[in-house]
C-alpha positions, 0 to 999 in steps of 0.5 A: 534876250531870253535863255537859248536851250541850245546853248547858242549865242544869238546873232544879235544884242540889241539892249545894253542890258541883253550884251551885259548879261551875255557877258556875265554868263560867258564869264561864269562858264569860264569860271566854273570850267576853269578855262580862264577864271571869271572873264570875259569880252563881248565885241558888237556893232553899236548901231545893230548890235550884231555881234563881231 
């Protein structure tokens, strides 16, 4: 999953790996804007990885 400019999410984390990272830098944003300290959740079908 490579950075998206526009700071969307994709449609889509097919890897462990891509569902991770995004995870990671919603946590971080959170973090820095002070709007809930360093957490966050991702919620994904398993089979497609489509986000809910």
């Amino acid at each position: 999953m490579g950075a998206d400019p526009t700071g969307r999410r994709p449609e889509t984390l097919p890897t462990d790996e891509d569902r991770v990272r995004l995870t990671n830098r919603l946590a971080e944003r959170n973090h820095r804007e002070d709007t809930g300290g360093p957490f966050a959740a991702l919620v994904v079908e398993t089979g497609t990885g489509r986000l809910v």
